[in-house]
N, C-alpha and C positions, 0 to 999 in steps of 0.2 A: 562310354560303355553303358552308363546309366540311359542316356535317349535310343540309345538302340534297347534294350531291354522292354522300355516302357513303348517302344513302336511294337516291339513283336508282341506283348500283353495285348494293347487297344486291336492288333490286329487277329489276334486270335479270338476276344470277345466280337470284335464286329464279327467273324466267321461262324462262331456259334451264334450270335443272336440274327445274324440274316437265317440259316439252318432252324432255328424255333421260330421265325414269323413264312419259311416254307412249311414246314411241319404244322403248324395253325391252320393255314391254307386247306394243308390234304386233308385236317380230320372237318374242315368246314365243309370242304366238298365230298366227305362219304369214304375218301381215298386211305380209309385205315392203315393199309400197310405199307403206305408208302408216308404215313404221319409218322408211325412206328419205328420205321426206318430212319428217317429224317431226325427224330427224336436221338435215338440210339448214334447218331452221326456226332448232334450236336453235344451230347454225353462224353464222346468220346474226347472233349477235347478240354474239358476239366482238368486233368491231371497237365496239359502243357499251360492251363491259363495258371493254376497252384504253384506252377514250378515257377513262373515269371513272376509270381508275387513275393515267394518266397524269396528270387533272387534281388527282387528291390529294396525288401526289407533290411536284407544282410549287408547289401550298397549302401541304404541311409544310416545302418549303423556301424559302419569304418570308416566311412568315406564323411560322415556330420553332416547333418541334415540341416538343412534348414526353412522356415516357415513358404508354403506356397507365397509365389508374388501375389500379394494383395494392396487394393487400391489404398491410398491414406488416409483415405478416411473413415474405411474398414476397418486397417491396421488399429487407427486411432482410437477408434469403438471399442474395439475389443480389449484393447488394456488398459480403457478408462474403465470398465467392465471387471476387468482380473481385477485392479487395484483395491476398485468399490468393495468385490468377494472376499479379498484378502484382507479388508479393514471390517470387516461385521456387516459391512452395509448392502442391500438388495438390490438387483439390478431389473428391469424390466423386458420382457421380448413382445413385439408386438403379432397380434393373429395372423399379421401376415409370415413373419417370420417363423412363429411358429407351428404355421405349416409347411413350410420350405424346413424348416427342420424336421418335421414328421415325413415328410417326402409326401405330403398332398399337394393336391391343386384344386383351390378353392373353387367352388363349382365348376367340378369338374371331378373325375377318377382321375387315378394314374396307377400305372401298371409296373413302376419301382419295383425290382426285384430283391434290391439291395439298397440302401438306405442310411441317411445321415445316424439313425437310430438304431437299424436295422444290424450293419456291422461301421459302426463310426468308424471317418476315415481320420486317419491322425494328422497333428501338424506337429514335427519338431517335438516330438515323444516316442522312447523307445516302452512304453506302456502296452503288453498285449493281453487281449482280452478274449476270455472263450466264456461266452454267456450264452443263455437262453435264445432263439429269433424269438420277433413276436410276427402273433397271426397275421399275415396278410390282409386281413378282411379290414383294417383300415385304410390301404391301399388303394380298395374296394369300391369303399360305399360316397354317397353324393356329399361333396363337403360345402360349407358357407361360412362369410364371415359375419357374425352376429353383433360386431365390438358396437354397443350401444345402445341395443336392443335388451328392452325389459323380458322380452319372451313374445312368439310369434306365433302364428296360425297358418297353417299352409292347405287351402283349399283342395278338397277330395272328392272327386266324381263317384259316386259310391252305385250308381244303375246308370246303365246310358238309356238312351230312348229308343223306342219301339216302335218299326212301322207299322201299320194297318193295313191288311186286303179289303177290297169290296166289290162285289159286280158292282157293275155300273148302274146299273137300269135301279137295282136294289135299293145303292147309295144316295141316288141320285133326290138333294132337299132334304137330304137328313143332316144330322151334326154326326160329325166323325168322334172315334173316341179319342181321348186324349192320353197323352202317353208324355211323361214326363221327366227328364230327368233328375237321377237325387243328388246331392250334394251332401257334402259336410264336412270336416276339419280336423286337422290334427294340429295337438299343440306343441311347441318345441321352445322348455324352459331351461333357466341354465341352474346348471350343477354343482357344487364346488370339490374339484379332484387336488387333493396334496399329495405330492410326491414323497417320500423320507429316501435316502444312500446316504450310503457310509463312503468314505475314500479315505487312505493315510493321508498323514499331513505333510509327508513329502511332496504329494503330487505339488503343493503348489510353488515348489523349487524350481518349475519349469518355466520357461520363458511367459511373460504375459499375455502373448497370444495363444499359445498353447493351454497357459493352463485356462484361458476363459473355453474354449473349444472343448476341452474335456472334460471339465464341468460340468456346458450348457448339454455337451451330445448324452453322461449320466443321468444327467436332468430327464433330458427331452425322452431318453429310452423308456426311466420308469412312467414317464408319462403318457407315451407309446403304446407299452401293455397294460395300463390301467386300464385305456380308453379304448383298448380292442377289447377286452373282458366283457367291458358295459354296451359294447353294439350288441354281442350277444346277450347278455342276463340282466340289463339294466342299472340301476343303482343300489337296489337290494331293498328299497325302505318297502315296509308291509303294505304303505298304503299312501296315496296320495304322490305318487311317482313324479320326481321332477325330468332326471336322462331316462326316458322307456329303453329296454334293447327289444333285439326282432323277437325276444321270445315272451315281453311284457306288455307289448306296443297294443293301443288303443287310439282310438280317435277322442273329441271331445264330450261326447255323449256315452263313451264306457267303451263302445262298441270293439271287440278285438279285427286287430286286424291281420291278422294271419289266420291259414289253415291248417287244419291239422290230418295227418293221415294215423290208422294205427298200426303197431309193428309190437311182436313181441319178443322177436332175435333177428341174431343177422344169420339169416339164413338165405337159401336160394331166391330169386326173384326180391329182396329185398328193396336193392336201385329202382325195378320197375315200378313195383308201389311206392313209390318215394315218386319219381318223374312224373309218374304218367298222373298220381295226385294235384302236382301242381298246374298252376293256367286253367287256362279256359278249354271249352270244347275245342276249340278252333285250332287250336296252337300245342306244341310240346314246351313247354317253359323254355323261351327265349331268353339269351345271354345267364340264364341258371346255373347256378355251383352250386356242390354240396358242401358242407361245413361240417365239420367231423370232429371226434378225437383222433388221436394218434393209436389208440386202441384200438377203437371199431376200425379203422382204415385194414390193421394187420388182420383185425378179425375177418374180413371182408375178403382179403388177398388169400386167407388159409382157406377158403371156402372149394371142397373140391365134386367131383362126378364120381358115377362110379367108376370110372376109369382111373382114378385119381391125375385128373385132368380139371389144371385151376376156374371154378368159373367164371373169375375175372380179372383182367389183366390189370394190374396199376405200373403206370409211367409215369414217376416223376418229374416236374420239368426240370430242365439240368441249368436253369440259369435261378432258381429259389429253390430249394428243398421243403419250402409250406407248402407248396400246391402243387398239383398236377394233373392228370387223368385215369377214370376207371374207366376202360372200356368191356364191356359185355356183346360182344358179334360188332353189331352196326350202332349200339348205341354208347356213346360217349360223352360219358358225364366229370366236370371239371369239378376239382375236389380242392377248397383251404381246409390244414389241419387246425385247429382251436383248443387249447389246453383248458380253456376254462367253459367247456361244452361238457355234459355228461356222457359218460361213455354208455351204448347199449350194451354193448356184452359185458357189462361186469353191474349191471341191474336187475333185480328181482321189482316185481311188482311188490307196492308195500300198501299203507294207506293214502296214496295224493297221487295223481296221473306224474310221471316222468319224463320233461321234453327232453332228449337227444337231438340227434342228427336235424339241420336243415338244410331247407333246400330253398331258391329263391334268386334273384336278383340281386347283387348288393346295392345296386345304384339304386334301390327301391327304400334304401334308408338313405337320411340324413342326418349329417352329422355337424351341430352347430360351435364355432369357437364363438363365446362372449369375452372379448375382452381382450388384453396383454395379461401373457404368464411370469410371472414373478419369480425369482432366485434369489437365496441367501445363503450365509456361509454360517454355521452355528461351531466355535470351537470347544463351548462347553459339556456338549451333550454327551461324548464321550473324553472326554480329555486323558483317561487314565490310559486309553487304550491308544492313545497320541493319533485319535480318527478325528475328523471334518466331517461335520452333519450337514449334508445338501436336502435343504428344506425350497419346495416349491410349490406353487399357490396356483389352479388357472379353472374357469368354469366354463363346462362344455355344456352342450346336450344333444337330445336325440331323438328318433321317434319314423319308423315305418311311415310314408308321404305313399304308400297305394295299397289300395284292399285287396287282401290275401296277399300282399307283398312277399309273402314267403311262407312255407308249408313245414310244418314239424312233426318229426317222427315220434310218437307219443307211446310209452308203452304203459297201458291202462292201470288202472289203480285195482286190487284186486277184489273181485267181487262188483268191478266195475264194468 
């Protein structure tokens, strides 16, 4: 019963997600309404993929579950790992793994809908969990592993070069002018992010494979939403920034590297000053999303004509409920929401400019792991309340690698 259950699940996600890479397709090629269509197909098939999950859950817990087949030396890992947690002692994951835990791929994007962190998958635990997602935009952006590295430089084209006309007859035994390209550099140091969760002290009742997995996935989550906060707002220090985010990023010389557009609500024509700001003459901001709150999104979607006719459509995509599409006629702009982004419709202009909304590239940041991330088990911190303190240690950083790598919607300071 159980392999047929989990055949008709795999086969219903493959159905939706061939349905979202046609639906990609149409709105690539212009073909709106038939993305829109394609969309609303692959929507449609949510509620029989929920229903198969629900029925596996209810299978694994009458029927007793037990630990996916894993190799033995996996197995082995993992509950020399549980044991280490369960006696005081810290275990270590290395950058590789903890990016396989965040669901990256070390330079490289990945387009993870869902995620070891995202919604952890269980082993041999009836533990269910309704939490926060976090942003997609770590999904997103360009990742490396750093394990070693004191802090690096990554080379910036900052002006390309210019060619010269000239008659001939004119030119001819003179010196041409020179046109040269600029360079310059961004720095990418590491950080240090600690995790703090709480968990009862039952959890670790559960098998030693399990409970290292539910553990490391608590772990790995609050570490997950730390380190999307800081692609967007950086590390917060007033000055001398170790992780820059896209909205603090400078090169080595000061110089900012984003653009800025200004905005003072969300109102009509908003998306176009936003897009048509970013890139160059030449281009509409290629592979660009906007990054949002969850606010301005609804505020964006209530926007109407006077016909009270919306003027713009938002589709979420039906395989993440973080991101999706606003479309306005022909143009189609791809949206992650970000909780820890300011929202514009609930800002007054005060004394200091306000960044909101971006827009931009993710792939246009980088995001560095220095090192292996550290886990321990603390039972003193709350004992009274019979909780287990998951304490974890790991340094990242970060830092926009292209000028004007992303455009921010600004709403001026007043009297500004």
């Amino acid at each position: 019963m159980r392999d047929t259950t989990r055949q008709k699940y795999l086969d219903a996600m493959n159905r939706r997600g061939d349905l979202i890479q046609q639906a990609d397709a149409a709105f690539s090629e212009g073909n709106v309404e038939r993305g829109i269509d394609l969309t609303n197909q692959a929507a449609a098939i949510n509620p029989e993929i929920e229903g198969y999950r629900a029925l596996m859950a209810q299978e694994e817990k009458f029927a007793g579950v037990s630990a996916p087949a894993m190799d033995r030396e996996a197995r082995d890992l993992a509950e020399e790992r549980a044991e280490a947690l369960r006696s005081g002692g810290r275990v270590t994951f290395s950058a590789r793994e903890v990016a396989d835990a965040l669901g990256l791929n070390l330079r490289d994007s990945t387009t993870l809908a869902t995620g070891t962190l995202l919604k952890p998958d269980r082993i041999g635990t009836t533990i269910h969990e309704n939490v926060s997602p976090v942003s997609s935009i770590i999904d997103q952006v360009y990742v490396q592993d750093l394990t070693g590295c004191q802090s690096i430089q990554e080379p910036l084209l900052l002006a390309d070069m210019e060619a010269q006309g000239a008659d001939v007859a004119t030119a001819a035994g003179t010196a041409r002018t020179a046109s040269d390209p600029t360079f310059g550099a961004v720095k990418i140091a590491p950080y240090e992010v600690s995790v703090t969760s709480f968990v009862d002290r039952n959890l670790s009742r559960l098998t030693p494979v399990a409970y290292e997995e539910k553990i490391r996935s608590i772990a790995m989550r609050a570490l997950r939403r730390k380190v999307s906060a800081m692609i967007y707002n950086g590390d917060g220090q007033a000055s001398n920034n170790d992780m820059y985010g896209i909205k603090t990023a400078v090169d080595v010389s000061g110089t900012k590297l984003y653009k800025t557009v200004s905005v003072t609500a969300i109102a009509a024509g908003i998306l176009e000053d936003i897009v048509f700001a970013y890139g160059y003459d030449e281009e509409i901001g290629g592979n660009a999303r906007l990054f949002l709150n969850k606010a301005d999104l609804a505020a964006i979607g209530k926007l109407r004509d006077g016909d009270n006719h919306a003027l713009y459509k938002i589709i979420p995509d039906p395989g993440n409920a973080n991101t999706g599409r606003i479309t306005d006629g022909g143009l189609i702009v791809p949206y992650t929401i970000g909780s820890a982004l300011t929202a514009l419709s609930g800002s007054t202009a005060g004394s200091a400019d306000i960044q909101t909304m971006l827009y931009g590239d993710p792939m246009n940041y980088e995001l560095g792991l220095f090192g292996p991330y550290s886990i321990r088990i603390d039972e003193s911190v709350k004992a009274v309340e019979r909780m287990n303190t998951i304490l974890g240690d790991v340094m990242v950083g970060g830092n926009l690698i292209a000028k004007d790598g992303f455009c921010i919607a600004t709403l001026a300071k007043s009297g500004g």
